[in-house]
MARLO-795168 format. One record per residue (C-alpha): x, y, z; chain. Coordinates in Angstrom, 1 decimal. Layout:
<nodes>
NODE        x        y        z   mol
NODE        X        Y        Z     A
...
</nodes>
This chain:
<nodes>
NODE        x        y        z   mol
NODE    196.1     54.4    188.6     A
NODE    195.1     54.1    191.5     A
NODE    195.0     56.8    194.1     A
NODE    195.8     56.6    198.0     A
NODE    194.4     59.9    199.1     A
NODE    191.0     58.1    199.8     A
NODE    191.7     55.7    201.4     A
NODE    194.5     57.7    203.8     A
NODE    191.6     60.3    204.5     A
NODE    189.1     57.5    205.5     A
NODE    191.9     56.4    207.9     A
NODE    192.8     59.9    209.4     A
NODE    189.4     60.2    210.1     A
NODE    188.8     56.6    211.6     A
NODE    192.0     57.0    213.8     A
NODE    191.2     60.5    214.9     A
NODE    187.5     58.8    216.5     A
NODE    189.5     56.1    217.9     A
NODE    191.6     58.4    220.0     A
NODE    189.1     60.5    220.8     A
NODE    187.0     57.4    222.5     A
NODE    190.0     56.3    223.8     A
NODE    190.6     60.2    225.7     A
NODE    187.1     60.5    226.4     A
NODE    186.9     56.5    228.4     A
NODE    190.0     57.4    230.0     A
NODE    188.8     60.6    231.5     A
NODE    185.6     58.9    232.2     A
NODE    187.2     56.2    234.1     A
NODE    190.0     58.7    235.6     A
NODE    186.6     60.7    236.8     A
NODE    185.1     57.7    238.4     A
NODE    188.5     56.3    240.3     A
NODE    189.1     60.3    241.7     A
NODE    185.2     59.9    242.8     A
NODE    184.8     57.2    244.8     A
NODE    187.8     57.8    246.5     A
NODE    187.2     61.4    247.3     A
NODE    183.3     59.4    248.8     A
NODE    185.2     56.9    251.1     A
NODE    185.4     54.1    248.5     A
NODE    181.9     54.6    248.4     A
NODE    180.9     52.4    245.0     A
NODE    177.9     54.6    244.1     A
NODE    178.3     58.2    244.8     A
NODE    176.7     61.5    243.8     A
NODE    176.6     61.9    240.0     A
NODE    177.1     65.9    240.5     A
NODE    180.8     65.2    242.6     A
NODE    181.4     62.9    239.0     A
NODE    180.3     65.8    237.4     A
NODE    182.4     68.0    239.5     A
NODE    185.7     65.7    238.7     A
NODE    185.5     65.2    235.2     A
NODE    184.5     69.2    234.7     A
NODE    187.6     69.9    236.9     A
NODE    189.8     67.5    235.2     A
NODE    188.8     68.8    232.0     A
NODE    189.4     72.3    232.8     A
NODE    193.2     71.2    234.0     A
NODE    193.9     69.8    231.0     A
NODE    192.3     72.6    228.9     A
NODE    194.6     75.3    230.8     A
NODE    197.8     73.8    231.0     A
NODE    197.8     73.0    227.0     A
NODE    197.0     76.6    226.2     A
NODE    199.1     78.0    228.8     A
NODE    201.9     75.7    228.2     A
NODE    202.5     76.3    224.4     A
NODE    204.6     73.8    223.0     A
NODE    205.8     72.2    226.6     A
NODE    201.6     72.0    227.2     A
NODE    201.4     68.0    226.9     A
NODE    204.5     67.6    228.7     A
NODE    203.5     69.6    231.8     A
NODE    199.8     67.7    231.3     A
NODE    201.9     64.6    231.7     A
NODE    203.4     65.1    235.0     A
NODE    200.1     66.2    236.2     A
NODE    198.6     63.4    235.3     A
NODE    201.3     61.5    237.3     A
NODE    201.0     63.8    240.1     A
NODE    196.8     63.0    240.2     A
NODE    197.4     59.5    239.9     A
NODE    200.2     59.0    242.7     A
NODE    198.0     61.1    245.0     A
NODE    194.8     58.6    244.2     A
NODE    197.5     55.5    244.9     A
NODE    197.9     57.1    248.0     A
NODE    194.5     57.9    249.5     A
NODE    193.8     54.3    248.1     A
NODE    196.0     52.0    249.5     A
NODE    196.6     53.9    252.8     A
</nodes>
């Protein structure tokens, strides 16, 4: 007979490298919209303030899972909410 557990693990393991690129391009392109707008709309700024951003967004997320226990996503959530409503702001005003 023919056995699923194959199969299901080559899939759990496909799925779990999907959403990590997916996280990781997010935060990179999060990183890069926080950057240029923090340089003046500049188009090319200093890798090291990109480097700054996406350390400082890492760490964030990092604490606010740990510290949040089982409400840790939710409260990661609004922040992320709060980050992008204050980037909306600095960019269209």
């Amino acid at each position: 007979m023919f056995s699923l557990r194959v199969p299901g693990k080559v899939l759990a393991i496909l799925s779990l490298a999907a959403i990590i690129l997916y996280f990781t391009t997010s935060s990179d392109s999060g990183s890069l919209v926080i950057d240029c707008l923090s340089a003046n709309g500049h188009p090319d700024p200093p890798i090291i303030q990109r480097i700054f951003w996406a350390l400082t967004e890492g760490a964030t997320a990092t604490a606010l899972l740990v510290a949040g226990g089982k409400g840790g996503l939710t409260a990661l959530r609004y922040v992320r909410v709060c980050q992008d409503m204050q980037a909306y702001l600095l960019g269209t005003h």
